[in-house]
KEKE-3310 file (N, C-alpha, C; in steps of 0.2 Angstrom, whole numbers, plus 5000, padded with zeros to 4 digits):
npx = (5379:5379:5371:5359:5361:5358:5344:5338:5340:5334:5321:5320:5320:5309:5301:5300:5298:5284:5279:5281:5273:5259:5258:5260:5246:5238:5238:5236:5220:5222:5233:5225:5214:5219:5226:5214:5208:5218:5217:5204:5205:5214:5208:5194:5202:5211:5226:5242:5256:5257:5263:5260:5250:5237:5227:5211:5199:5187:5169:5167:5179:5193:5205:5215:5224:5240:5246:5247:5240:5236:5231:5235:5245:5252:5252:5238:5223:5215:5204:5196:5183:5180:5168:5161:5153:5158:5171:5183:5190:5205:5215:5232:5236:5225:5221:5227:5244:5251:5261:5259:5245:5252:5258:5248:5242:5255:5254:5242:5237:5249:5256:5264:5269:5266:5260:5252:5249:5235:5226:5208:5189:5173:5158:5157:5167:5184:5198:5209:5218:5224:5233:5239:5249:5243:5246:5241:5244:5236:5230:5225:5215:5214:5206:5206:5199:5204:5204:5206:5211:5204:5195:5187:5185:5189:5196:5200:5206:5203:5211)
npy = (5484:5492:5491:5493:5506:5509:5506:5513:5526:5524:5523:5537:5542:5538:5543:5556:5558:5554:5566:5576:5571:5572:5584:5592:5585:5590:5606:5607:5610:5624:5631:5626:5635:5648:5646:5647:5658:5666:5661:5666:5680:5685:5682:5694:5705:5707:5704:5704:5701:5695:5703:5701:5689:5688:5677:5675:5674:5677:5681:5680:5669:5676:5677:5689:5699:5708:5718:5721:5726:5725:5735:5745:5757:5758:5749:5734:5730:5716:5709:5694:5683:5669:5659:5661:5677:5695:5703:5712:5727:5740:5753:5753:5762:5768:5766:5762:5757:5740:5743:5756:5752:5744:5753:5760:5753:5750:5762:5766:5753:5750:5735:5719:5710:5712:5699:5697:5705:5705:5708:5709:5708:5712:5710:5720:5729:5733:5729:5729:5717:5715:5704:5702:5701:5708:5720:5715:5700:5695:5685:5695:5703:5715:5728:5737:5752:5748:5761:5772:5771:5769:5764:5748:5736:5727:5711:5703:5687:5679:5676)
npz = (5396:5385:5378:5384:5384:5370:5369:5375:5370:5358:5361:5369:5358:5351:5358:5356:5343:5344:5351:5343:5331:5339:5341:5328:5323:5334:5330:5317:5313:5315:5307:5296:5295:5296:5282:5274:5278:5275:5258:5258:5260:5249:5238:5241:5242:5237:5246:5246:5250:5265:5281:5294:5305:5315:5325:5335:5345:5349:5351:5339:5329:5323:5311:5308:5296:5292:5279:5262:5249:5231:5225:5236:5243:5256:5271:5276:5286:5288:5292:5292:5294:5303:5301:5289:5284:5282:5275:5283:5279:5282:5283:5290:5294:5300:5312:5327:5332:5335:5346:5350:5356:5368:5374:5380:5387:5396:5400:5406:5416:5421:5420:5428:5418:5399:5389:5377:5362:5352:5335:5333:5332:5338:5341:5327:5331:5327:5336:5350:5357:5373:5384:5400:5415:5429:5443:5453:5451:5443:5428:5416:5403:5390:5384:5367:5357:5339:5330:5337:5350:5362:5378:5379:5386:5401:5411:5426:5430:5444:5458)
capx = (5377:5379:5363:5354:5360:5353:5338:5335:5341:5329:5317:5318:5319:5301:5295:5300:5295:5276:5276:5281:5269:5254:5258:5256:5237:5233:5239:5233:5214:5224:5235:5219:5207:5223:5226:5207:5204:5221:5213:5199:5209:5216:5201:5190:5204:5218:5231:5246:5259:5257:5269:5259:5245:5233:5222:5208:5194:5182:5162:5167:5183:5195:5211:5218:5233:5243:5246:5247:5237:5238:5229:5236:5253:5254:5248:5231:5224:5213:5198:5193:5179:5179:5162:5159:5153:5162:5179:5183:5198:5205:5222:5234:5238:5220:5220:5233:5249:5254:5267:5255:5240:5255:5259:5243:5240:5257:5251:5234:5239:5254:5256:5271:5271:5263:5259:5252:5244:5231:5221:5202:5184:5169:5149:5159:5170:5189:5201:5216:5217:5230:5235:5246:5247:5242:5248:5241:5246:5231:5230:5219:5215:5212:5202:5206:5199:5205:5202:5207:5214:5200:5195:5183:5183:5192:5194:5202:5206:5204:5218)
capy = (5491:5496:5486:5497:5514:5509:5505:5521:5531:5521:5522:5544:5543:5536:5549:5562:5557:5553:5571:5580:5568:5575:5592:5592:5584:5595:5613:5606:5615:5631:5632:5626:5640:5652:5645:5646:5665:5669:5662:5674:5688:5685:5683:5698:5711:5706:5702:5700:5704:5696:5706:5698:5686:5685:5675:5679:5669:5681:5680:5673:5668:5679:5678:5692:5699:5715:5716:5726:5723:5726:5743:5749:5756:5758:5742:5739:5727:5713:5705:5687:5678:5659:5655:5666:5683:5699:5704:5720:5728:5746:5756:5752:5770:5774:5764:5760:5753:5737:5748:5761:5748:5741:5760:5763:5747:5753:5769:5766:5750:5746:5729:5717:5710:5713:5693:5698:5708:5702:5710:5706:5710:5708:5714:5723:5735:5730:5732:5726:5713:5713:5700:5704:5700:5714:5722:5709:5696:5690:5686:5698:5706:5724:5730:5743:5751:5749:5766:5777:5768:5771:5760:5746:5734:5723:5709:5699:5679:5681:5672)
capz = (5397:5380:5372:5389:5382:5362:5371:5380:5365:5352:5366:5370:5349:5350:5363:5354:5335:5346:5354:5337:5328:5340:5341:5321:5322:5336:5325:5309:5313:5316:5300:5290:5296:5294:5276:5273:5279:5271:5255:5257:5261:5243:5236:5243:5244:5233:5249:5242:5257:5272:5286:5302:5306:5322:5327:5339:5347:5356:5351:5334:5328:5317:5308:5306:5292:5291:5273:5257:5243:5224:5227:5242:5241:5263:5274:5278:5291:5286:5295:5291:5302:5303:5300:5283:5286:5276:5278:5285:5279:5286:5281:5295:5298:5301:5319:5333:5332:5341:5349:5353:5361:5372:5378:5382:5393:5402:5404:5410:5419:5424:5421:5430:5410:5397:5387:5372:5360:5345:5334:5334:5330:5342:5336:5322:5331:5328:5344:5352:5365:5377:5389:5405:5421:5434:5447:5459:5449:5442:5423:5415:5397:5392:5375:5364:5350:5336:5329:5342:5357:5368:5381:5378:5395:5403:5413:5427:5435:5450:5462)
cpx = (5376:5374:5357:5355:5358:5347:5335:5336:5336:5321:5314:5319:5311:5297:5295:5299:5289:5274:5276:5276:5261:5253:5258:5249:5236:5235:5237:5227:5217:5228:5230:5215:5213:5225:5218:5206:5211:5218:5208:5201:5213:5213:5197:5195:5210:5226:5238:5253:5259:5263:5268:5251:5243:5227:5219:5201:5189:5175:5163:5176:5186:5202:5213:5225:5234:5248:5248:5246:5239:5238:5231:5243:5257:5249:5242:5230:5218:5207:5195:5190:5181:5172:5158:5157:5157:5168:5180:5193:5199:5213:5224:5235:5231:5218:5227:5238:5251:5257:5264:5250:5244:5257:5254:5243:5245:5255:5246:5233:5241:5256:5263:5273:5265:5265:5260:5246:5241:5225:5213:5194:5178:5163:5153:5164:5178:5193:5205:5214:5222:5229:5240:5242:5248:5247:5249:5244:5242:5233:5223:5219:5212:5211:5201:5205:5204:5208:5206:5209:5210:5197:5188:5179:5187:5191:5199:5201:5203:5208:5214)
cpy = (5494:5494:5492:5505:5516:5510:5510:5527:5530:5524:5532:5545:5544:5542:5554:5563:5556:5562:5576:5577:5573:5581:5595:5591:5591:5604:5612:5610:5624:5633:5629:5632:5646:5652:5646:5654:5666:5669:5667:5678:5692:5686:5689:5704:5712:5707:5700:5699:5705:5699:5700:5694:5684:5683:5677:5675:5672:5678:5676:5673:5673:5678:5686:5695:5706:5713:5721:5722:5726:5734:5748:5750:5756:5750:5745:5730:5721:5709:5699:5683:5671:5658:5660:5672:5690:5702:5711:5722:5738:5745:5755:5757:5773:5771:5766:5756:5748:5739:5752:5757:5746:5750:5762:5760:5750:5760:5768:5759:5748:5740:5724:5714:5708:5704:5697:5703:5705:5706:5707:5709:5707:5712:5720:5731:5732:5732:5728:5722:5713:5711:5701:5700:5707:5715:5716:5702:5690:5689:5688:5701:5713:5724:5736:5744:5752:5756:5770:5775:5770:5764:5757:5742:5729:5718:5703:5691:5679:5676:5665)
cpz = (5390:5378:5377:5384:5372:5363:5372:5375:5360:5356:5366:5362:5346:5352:5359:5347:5337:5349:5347:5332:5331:5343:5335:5319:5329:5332:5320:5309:5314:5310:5293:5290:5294:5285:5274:5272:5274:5261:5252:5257:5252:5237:5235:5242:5241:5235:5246:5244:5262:5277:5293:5302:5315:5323:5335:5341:5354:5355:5345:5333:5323:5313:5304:5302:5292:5285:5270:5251:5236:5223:5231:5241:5252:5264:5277:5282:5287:5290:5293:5295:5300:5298:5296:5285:5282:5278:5277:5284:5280:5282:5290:5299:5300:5308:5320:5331:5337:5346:5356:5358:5367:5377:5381:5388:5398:5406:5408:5418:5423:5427:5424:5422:5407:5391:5381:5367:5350:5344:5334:5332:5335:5340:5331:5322:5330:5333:5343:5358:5365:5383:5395:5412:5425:5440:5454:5459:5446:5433:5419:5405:5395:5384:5374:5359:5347:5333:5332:5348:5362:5371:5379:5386:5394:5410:5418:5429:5439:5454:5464)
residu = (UNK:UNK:UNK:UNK:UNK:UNK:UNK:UNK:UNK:UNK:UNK:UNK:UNK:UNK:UNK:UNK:UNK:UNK:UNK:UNK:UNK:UNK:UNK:UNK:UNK:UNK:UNK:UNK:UNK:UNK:UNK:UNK:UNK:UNK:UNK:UNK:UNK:UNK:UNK:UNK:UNK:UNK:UNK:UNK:UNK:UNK:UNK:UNK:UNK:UNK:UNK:UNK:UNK:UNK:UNK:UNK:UNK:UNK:UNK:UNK:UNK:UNK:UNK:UNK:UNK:UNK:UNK:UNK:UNK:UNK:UNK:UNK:UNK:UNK:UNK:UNK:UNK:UNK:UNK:UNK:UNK:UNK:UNK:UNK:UNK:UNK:UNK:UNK:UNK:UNK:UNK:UNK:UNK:UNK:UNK:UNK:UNK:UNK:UNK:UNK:UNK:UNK:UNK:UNK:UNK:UNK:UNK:UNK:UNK:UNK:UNK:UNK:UNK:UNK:UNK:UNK:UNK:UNK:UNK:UNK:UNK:UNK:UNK:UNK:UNK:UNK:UNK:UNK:UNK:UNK:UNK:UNK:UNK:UNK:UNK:UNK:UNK:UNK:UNK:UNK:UNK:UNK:UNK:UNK:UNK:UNK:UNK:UNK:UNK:UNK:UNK:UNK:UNK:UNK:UNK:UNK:UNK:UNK:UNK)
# end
């Protein structure tokens, strides 16, 4: 019985150094495009104080930073596409706040929970995406500008 339970230990030792194994290749494309735009971020705007990072996969890809550069003495937001393009950067206090996008959505919504929220960029307007589930219980997303927190569109699953 004892040689059974080395076995079975050596055995769930395997599975579990094979699922950590490919849970590292399949993230590797996502901490390379994140080290990649942060790079440019550095580069183009002289990033030097990441606070937070989002990425964002609507019409093109973004990585977004919430930062502070050499220049800037408040945080400013960062914009980096995937597939080159120019990087849009903005003072953090001249849009919405995480905080704020999420208060709106309750207000406007009222969601049973709200998932999550990422910044983002779609034909060059910057906005908030948030994911929640609905009243009905559907999973849906709701867009906001950036800017101004005004409603851009949203959209559900359906059951």
């Amino acid at each position: 019985m004892k040689k059974w339970g080395w076995l079975a230990l050596l055995f769930f030792g395997f599975l579990i150094w094979q699922a950590w194994s490919i849970y590292g290749e399949a993230m590797a494309p996502k901490r390379s495009m994140a080290e990649h735009a942060l790079a440019r971020a550095r580069e183009a705007v002289g990033l030097i104080d990441v606070k937070k990072v989002y990425t964002y996969y609507g019409d093109e890809a973004y990585t977004v930073f919430i930062g502070r550069t050499k220049q800037e003495k408040t945080d400013v937001v960062v914009w980096v596409p995937e597939k080159g393009g120019n990087v849009v950067v903005k003072r953090a206090d001249s849009g919405i706040s995480e905080a704020k996008a999420r208060a709106i959505l309750e207000r406007d919504r009222r969601p049973q929970q709200i998932i999550d929220a990422t910044l983002g960029m779609e034909k060059g307007v910057p906005l908030w995406e948030l994911t929640y589930i609905d009243s009905e219980g559907r999973y849906s997303f709701y867009y906001l500008h950036f800017t101004d927190g005004a409603f851009l569109k949203r959209y559900s699953f359906q059951r």
